[in-house]
N, CA, C and O atoms as CSV, one atom per row, in Angstrom:
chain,resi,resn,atom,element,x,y,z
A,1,UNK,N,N,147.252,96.129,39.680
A,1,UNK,CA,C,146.385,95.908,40.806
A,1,UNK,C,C,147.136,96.290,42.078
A,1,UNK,O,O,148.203,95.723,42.310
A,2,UNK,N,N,146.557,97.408,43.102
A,2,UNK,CA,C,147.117,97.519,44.052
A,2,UNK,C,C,146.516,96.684,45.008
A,2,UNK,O,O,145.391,96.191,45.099
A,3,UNK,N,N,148.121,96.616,46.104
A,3,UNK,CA,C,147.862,95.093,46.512
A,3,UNK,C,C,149.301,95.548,48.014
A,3,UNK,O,O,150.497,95.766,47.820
A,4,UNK,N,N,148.651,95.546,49.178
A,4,UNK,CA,C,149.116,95.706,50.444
A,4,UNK,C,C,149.099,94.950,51.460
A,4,UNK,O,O,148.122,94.676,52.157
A,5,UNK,N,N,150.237,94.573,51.578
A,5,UNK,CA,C,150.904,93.945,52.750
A,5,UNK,C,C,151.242,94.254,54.093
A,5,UNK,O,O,152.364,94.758,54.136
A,6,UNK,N,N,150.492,94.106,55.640
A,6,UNK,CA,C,151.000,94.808,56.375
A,6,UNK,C,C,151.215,93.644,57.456
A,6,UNK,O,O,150.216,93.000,57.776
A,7,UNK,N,N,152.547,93.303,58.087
A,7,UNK,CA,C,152.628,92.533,58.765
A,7,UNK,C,C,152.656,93.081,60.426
A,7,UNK,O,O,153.249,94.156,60.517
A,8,UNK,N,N,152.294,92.718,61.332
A,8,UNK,CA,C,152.277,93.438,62.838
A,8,UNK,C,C,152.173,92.070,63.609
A,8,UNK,O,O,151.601,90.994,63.434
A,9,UNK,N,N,152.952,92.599,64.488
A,9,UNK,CA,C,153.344,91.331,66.171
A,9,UNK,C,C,151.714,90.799,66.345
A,9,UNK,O,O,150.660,91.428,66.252
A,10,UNK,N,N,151.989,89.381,66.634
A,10,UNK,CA,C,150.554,89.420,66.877
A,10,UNK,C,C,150.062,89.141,68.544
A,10,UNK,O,O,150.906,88.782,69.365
A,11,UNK,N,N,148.768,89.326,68.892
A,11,UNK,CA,C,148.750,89.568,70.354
A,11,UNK,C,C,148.956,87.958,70.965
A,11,UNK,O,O,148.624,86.794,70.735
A,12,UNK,N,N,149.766,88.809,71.925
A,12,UNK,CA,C,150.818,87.421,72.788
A,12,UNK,C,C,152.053,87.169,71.871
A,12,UNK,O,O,152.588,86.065,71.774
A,13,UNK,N,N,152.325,87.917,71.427
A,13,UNK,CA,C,153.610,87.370,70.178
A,13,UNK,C,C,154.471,88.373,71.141
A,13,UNK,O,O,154.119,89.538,71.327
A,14,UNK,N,N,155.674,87.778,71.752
A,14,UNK,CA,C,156.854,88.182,72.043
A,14,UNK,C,C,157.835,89.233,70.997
A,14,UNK,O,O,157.856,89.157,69.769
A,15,UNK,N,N,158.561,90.138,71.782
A,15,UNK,CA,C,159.012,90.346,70.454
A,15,UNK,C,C,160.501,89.855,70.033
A,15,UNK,O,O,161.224,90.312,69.146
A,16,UNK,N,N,160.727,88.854,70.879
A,16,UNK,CA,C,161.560,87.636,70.135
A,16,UNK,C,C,161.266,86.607,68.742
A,16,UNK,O,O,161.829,86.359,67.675
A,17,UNK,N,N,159.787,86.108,69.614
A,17,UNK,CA,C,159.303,85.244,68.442
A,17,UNK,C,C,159.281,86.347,67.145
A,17,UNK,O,O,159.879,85.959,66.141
A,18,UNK,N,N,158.694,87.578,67.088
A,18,UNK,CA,C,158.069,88.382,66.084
A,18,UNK,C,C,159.085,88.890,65.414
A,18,UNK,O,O,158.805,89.471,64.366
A,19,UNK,N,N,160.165,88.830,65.729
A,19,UNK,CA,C,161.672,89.044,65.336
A,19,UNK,C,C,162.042,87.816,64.285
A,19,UNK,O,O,162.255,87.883,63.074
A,20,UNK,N,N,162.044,86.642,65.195
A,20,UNK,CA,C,162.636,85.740,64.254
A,20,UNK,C,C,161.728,85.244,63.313
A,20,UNK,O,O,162.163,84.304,62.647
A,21,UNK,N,N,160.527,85.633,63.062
A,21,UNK,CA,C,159.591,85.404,61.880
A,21,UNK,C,C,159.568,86.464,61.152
A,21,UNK,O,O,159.135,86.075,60.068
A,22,UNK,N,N,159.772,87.570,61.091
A,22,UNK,CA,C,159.854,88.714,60.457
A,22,UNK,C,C,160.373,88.495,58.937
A,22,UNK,O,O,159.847,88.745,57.852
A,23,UNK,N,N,161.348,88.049,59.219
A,23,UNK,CA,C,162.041,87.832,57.470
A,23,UNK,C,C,161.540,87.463,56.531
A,23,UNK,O,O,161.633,87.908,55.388
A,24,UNK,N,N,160.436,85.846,57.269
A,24,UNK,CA,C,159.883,85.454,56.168
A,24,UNK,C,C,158.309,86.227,56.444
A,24,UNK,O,O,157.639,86.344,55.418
A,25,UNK,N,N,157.813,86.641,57.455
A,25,UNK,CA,C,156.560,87.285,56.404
A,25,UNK,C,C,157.050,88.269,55.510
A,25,UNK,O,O,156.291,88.429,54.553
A,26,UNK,N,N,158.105,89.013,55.497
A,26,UNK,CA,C,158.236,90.148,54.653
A,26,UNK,C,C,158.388,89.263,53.257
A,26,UNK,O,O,157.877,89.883,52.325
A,27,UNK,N,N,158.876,88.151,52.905
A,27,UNK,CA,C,159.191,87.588,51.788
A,27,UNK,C,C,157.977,86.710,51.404
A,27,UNK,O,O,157.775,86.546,50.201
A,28,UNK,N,N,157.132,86.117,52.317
A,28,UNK,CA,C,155.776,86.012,51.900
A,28,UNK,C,C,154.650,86.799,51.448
A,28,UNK,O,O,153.763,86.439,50.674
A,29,UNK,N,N,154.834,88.251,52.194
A,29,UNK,CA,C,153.974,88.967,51.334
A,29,UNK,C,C,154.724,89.882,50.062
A,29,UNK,O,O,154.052,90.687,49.418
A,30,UNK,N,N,156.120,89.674,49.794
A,30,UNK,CA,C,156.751,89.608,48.375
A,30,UNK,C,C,155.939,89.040,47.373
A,30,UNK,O,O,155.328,89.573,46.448
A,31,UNK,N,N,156.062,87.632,47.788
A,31,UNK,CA,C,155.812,86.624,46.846
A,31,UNK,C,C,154.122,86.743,47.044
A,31,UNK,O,O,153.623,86.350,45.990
A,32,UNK,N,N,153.450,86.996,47.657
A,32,UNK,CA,C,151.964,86.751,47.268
A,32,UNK,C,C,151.516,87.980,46.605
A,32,UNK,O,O,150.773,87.866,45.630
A,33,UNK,N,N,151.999,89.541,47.154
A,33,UNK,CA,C,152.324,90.736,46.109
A,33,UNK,C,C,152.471,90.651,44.648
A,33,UNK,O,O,151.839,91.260,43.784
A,34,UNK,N,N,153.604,89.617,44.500
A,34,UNK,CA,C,154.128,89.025,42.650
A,34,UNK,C,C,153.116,88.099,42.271
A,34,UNK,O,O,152.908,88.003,41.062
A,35,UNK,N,N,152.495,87.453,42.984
A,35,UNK,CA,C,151.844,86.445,42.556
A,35,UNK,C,C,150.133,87.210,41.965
A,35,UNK,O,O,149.362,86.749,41.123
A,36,UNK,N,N,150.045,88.076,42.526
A,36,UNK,CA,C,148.567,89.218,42.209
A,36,UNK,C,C,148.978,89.866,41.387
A,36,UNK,O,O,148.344,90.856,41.023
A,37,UNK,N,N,150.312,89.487,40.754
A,37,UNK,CA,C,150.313,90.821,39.373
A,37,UNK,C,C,151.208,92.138,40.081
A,37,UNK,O,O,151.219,93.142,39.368
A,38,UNK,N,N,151.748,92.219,41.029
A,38,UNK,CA,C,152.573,93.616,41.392
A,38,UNK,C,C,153.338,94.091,40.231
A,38,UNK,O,O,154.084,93.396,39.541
A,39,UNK,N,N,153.136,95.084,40.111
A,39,UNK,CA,C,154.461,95.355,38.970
A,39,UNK,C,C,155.917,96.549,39.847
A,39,UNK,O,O,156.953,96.915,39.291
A,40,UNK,N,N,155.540,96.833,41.066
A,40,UNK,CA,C,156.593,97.199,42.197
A,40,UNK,C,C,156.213,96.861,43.349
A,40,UNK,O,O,155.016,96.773,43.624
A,41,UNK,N,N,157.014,96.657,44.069
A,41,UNK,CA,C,157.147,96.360,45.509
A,41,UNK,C,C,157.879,97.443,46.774
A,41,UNK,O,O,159.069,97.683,46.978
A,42,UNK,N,N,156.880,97.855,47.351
A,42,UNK,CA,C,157.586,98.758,48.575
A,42,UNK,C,C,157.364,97.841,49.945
A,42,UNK,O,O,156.267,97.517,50.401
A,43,UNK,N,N,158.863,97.448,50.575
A,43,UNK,CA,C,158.489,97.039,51.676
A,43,UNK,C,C,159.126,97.171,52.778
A,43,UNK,O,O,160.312,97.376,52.518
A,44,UNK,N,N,158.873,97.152,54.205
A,44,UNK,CA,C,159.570,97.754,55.130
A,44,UNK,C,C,161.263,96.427,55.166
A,44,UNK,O,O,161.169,95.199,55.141
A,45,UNK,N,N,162.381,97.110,55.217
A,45,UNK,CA,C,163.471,95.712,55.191
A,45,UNK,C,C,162.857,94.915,56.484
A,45,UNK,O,O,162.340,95.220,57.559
A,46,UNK,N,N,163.310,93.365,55.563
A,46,UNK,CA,C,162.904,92.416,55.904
A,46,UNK,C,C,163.609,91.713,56.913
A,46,UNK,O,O,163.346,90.546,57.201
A,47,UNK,N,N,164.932,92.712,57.728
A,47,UNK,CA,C,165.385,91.972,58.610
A,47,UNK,C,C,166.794,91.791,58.546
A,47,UNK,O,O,167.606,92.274,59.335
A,48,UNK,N,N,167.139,90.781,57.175
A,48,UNK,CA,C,168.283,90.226,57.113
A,48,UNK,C,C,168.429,90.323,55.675
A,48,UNK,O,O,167.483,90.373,54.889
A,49,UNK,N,N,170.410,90.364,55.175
A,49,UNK,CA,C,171.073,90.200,53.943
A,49,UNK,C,C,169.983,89.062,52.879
A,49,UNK,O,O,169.494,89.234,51.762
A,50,UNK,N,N,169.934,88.099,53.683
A,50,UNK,CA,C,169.559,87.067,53.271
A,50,UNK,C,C,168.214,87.036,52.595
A,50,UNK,O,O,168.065,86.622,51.445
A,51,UNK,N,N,166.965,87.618,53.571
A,51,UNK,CA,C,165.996,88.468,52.853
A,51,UNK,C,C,165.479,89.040,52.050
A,51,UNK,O,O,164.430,88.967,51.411
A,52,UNK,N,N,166.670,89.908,52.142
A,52,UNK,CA,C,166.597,91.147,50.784
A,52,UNK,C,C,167.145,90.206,49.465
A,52,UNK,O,O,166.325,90.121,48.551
A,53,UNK,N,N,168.168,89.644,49.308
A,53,UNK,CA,C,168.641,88.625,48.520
A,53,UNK,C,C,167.090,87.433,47.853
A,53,UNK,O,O,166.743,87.228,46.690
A,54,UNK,N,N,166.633,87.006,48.868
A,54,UNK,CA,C,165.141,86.103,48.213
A,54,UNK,C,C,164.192,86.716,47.716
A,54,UNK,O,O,163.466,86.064,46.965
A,55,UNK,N,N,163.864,88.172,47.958
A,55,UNK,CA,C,163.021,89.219,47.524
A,55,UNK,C,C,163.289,89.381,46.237
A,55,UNK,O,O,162.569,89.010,45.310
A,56,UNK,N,N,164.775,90.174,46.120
A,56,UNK,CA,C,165.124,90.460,44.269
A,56,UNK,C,C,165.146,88.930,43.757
A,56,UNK,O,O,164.852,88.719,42.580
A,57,UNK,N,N,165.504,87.798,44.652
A,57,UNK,CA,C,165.164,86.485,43.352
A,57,UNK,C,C,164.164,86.257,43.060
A,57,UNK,O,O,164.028,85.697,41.972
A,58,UNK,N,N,162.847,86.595,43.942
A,58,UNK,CA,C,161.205,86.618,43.616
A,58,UNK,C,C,161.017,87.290,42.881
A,58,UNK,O,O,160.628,86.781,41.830
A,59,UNK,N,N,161.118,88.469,42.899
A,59,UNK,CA,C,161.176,89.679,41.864
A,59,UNK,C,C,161.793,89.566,40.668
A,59,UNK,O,O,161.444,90.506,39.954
A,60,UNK,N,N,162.510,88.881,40.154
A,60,UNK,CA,C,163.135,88.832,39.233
A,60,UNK,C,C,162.754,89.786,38.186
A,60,UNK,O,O,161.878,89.632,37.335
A,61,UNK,N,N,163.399,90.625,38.331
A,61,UNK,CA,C,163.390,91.959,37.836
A,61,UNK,C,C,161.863,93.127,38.196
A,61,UNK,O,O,161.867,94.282,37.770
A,62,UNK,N,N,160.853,92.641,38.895
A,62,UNK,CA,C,160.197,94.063,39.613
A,62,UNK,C,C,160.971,94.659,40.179
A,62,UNK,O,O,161.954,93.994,40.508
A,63,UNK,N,N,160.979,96.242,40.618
A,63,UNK,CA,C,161.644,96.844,41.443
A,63,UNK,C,C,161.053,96.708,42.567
A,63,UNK,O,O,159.830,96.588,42.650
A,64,UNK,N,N,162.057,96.710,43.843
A,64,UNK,CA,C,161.252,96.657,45.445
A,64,UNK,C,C,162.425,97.925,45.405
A,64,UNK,O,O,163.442,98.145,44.747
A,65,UNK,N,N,161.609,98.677,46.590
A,65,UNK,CA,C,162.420,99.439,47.228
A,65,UNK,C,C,162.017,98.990,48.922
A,65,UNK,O,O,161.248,98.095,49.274
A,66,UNK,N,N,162.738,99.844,49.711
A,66,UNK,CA,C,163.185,99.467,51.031
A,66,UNK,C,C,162.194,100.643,51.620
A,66,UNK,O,O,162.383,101.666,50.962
A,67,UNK,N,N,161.382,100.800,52.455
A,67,UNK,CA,C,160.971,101.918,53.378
A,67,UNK,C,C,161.544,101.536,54.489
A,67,UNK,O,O,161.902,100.424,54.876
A,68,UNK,N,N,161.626,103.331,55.302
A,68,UNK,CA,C,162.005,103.289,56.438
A,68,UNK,C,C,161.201,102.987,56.971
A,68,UNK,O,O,161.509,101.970,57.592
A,69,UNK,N,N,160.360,103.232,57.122
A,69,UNK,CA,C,159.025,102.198,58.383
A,69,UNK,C,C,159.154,103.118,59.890
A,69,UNK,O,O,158.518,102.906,60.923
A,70,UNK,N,N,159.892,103.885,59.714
A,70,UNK,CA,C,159.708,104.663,61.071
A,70,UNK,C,C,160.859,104.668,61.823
A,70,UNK,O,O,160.989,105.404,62.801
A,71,UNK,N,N,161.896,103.728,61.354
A,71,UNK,CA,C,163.213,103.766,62.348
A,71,UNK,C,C,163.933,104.699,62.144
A,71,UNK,O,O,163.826,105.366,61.115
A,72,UNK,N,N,165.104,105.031,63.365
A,72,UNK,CA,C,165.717,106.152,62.978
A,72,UNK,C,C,166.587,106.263,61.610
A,72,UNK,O,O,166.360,105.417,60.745
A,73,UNK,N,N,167.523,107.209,61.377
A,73,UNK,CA,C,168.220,107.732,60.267
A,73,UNK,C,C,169.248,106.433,59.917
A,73,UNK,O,O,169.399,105.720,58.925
A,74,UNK,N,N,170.123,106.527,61.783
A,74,UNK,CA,C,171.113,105.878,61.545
A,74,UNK,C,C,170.855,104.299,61.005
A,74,UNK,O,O,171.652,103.949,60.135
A,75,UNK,N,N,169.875,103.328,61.396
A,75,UNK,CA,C,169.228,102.162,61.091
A,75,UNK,C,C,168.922,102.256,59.719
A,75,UNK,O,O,169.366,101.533,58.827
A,76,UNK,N,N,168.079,103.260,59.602
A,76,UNK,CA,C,167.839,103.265,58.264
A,76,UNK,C,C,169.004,103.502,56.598
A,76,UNK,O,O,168.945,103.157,55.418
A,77,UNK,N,N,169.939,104.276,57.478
A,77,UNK,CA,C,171.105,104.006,56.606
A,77,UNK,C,C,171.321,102.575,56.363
A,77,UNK,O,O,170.891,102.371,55.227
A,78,UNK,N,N,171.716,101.620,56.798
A,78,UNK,CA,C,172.350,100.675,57.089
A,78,UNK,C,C,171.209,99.595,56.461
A,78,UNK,O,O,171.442,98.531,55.888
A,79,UNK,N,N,170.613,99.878,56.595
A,79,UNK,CA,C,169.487,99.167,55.741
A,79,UNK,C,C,169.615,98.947,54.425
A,79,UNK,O,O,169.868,98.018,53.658
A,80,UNK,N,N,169.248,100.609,54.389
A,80,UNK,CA,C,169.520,101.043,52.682
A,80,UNK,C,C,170.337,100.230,52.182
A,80,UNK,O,O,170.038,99.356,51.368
A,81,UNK,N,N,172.168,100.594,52.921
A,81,UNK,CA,C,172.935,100.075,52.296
A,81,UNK,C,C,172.918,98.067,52.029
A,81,UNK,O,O,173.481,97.333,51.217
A,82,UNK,N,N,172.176,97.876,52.934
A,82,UNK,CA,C,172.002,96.435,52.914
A,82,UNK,C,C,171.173,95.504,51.693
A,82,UNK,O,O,171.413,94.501,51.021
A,83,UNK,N,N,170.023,96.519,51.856
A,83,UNK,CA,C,168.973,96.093,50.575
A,83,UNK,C,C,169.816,96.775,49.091
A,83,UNK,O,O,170.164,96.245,48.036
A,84,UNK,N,N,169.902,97.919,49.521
A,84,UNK,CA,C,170.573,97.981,47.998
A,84,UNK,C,C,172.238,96.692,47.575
A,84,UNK,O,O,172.509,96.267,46.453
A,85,UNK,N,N,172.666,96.529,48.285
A,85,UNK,CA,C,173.352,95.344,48.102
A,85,UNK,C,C,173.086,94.370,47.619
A,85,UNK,O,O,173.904,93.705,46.984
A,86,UNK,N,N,171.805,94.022,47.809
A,86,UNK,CA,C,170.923,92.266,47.953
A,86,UNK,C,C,170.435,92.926,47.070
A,86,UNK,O,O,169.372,93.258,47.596
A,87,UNK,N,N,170.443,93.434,45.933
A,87,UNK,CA,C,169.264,93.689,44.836
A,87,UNK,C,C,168.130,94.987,44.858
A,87,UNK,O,O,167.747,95.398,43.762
A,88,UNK,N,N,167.752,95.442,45.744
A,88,UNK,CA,C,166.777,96.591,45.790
A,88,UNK,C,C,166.760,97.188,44.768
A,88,UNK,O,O,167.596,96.886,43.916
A,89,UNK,N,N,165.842,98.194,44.520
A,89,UNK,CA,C,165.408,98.869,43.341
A,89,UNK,C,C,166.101,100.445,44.118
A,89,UNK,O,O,166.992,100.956,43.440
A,90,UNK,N,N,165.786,101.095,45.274
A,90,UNK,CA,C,165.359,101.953,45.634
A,90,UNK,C,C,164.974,101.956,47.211
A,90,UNK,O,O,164.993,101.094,48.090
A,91,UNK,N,N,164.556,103.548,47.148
A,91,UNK,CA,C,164.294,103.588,49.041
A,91,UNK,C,C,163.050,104.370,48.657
A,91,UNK,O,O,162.819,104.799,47.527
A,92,UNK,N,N,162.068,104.542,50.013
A,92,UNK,CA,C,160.874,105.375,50.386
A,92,UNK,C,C,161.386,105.579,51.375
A,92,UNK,O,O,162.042,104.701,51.936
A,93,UNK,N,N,161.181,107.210,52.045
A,93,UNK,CA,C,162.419,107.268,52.755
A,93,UNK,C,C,161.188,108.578,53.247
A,93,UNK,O,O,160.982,109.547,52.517
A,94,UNK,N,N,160.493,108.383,54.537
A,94,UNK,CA,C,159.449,109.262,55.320
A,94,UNK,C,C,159.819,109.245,56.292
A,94,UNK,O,O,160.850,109.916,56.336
A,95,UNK,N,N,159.486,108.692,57.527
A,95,UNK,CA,C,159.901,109.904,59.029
A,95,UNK,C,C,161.191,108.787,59.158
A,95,UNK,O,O,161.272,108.406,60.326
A,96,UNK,N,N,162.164,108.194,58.323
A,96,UNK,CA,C,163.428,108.574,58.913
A,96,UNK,C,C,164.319,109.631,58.627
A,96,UNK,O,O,165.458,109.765,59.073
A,97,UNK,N,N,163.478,110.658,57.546
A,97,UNK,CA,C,163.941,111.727,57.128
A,97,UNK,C,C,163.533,112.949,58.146
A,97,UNK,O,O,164.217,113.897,58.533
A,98,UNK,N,N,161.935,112.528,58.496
A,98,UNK,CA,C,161.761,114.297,58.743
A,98,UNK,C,C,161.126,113.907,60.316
A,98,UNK,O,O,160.747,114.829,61.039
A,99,UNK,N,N,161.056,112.692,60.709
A,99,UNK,CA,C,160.239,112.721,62.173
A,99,UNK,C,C,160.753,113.723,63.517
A,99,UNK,O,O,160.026,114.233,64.370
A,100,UNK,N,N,162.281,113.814,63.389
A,100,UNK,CA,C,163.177,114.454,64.146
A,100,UNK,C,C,162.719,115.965,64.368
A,100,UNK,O,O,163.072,116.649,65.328
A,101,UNK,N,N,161.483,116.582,62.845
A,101,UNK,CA,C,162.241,117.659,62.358
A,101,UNK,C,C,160.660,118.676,62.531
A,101,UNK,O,O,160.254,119.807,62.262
A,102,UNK,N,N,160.272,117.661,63.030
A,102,UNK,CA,C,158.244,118.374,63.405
A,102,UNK,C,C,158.287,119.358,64.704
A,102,UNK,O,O,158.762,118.822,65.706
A,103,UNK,N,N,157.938,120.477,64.824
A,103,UNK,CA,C,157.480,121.687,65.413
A,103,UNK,C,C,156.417,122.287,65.512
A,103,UNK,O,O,155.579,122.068,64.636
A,104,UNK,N,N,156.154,123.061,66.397
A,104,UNK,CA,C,154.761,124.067,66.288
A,104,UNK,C,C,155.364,124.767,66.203
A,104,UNK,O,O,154.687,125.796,66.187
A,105,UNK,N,N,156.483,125.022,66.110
A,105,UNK,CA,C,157.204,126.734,65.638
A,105,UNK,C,C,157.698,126.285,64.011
A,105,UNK,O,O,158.484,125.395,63.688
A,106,UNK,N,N,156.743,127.481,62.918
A,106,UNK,CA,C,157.064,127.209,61.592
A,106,UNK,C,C,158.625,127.331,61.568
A,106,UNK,O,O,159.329,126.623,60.848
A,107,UNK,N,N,159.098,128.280,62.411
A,107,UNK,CA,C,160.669,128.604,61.915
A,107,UNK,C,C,161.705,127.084,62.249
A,107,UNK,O,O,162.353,126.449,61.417
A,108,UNK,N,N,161.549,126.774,63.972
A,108,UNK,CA,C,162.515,125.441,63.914
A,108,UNK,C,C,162.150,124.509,63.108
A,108,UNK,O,O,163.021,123.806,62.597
A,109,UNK,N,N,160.830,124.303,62.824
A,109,UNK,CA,C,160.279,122.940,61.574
A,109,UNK,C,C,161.896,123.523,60.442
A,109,UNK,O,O,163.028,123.049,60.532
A,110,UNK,N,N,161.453,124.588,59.528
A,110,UNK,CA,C,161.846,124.751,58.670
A,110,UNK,C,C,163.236,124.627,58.700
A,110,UNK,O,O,163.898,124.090,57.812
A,111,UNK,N,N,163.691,125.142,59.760
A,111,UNK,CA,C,165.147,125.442,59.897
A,111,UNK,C,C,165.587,123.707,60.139
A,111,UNK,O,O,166.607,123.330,59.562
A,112,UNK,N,N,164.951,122.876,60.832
A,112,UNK,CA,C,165.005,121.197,60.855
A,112,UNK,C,C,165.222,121.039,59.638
A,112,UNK,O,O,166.300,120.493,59.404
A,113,UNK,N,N,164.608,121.309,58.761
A,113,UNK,CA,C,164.331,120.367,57.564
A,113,UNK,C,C,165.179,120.555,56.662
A,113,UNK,O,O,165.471,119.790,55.743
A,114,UNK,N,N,165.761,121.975,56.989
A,114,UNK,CA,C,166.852,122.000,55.455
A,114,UNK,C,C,168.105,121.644,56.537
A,114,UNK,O,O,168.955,120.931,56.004
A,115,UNK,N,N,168.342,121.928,57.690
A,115,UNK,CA,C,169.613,121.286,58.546
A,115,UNK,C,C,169.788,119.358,58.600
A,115,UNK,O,O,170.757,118.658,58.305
A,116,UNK,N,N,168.164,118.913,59.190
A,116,UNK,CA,C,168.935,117.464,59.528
A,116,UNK,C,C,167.904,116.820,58.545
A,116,UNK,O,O,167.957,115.590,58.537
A,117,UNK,N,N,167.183,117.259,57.899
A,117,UNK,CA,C,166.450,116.195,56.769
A,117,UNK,C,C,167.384,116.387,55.604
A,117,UNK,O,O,167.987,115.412,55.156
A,118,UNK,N,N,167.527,117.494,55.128
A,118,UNK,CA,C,167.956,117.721,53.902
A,118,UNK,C,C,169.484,116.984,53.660
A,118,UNK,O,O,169.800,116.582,52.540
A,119,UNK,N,N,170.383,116.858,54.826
A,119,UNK,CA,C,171.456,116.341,55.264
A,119,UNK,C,C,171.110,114.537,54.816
A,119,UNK,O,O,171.474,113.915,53.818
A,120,UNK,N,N,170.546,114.229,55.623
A,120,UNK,CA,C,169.873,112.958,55.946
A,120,UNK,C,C,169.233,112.482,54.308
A,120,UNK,O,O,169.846,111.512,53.863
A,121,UNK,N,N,168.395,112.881,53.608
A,121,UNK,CA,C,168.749,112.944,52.192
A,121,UNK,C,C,169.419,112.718,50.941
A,121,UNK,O,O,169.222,112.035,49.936
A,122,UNK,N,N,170.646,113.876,51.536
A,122,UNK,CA,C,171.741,113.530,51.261
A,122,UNK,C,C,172.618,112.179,51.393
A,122,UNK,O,O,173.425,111.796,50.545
A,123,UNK,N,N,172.438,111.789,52.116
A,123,UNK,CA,C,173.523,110.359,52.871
A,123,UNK,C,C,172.557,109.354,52.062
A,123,UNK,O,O,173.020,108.415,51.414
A,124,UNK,N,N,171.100,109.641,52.154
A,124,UNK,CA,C,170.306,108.503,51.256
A,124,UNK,C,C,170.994,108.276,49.843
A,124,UNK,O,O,171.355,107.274,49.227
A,125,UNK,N,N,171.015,109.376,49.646
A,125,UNK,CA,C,171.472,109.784,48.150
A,125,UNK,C,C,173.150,108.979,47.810
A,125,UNK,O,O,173.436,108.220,46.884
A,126,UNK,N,N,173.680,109.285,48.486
A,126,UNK,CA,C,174.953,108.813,48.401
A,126,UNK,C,C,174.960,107.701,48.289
A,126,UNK,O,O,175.655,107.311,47.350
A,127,UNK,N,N,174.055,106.315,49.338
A,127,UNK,CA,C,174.183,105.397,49.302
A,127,UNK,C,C,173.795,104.694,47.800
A,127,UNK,O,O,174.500,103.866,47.222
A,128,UNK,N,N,172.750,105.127,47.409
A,128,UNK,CA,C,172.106,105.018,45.901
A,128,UNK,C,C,172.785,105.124,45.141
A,128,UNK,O,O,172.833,104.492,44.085
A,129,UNK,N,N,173.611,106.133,45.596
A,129,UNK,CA,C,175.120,106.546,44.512
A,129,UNK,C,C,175.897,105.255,44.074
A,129,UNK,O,O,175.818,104.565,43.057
A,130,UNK,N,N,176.632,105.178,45.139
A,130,UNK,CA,C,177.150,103.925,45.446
A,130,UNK,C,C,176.864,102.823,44.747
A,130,UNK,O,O,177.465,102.198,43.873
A,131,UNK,N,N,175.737,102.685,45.342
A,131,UNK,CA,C,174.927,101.253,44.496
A,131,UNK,C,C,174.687,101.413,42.855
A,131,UNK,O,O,174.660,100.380,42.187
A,132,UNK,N,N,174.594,102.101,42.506
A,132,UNK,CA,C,174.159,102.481,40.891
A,132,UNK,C,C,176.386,102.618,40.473
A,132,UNK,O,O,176.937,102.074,39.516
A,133,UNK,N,N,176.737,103.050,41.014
A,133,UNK,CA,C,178.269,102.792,40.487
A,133,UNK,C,C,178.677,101.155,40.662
A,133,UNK,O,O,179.415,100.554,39.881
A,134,UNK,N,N,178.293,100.805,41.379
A,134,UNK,CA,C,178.935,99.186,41.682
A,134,UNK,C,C,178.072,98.540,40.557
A,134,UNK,O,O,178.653,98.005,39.613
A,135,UNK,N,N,176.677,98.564,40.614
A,135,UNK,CA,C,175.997,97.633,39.407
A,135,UNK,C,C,176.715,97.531,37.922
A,135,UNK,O,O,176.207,96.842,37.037
């Protein structure tokens, strides 16, 4: 059963308050995701070590992976490496790969995409690396 979770600031929500609640809606709509039968989980990181850590114990054994959600490369590294630490399955990995890399000229698109996506990719890749050697 597909089954989507989308959490957003709500109006008049600071983005202090919407910060420090963040963690747990991402782990509430984990757990109400598992609770409908999910058999994977894609979700934007939830913030904190700690997070990602209550997610794979909800999950107990579904795969979640981590999306970038739109932040840059460098964030999104660091993520990666975070969730894949705490248990993650995996990454979905969309405009922190290629947002940089959009043109109306076919040639710079292209020439973007194999220079700073394909790069950027790469470093995803590595981190996965990583993580699949340590497990």
């Amino acid at each position: 059963m597909p089954f989507v979770n989308t959490t957003y600031k709500l109006d008049g929500e600071t983005d202090e308050e919407y910060a420090k609640v963040f963690p747990d809606l991402i782990v509430g709509c984990a757990k109400i995701s598992l609770e409908l039968g999910s058999k994977v989980l894609k979700l934007p990181f939830p913030g904190t070590a700690e997070a990602c850590r209550e997610i794979s114990k909800l999950c107990d054994g579904v795969p979640w992976a981590v999306l970038s959600a739109g932040v840059d490369h460098e964030t999104f590294i660091g993520q990666v490496e975070t969730a894949m630490e705490c248990g993650a399955s995996g990454v979905i990995a969309g405009r922190a790969l290629w947002k940089d890399c959009i043109s109306l000229d076919g040639d710079v698109q292209r020439t973007r995409l194999e220079e700073i996506a394909s790069k950027r990719l790469r470093e995803i890749q590595d981190v996965l690396d990583a993580s699949a050697q340590a497990a």
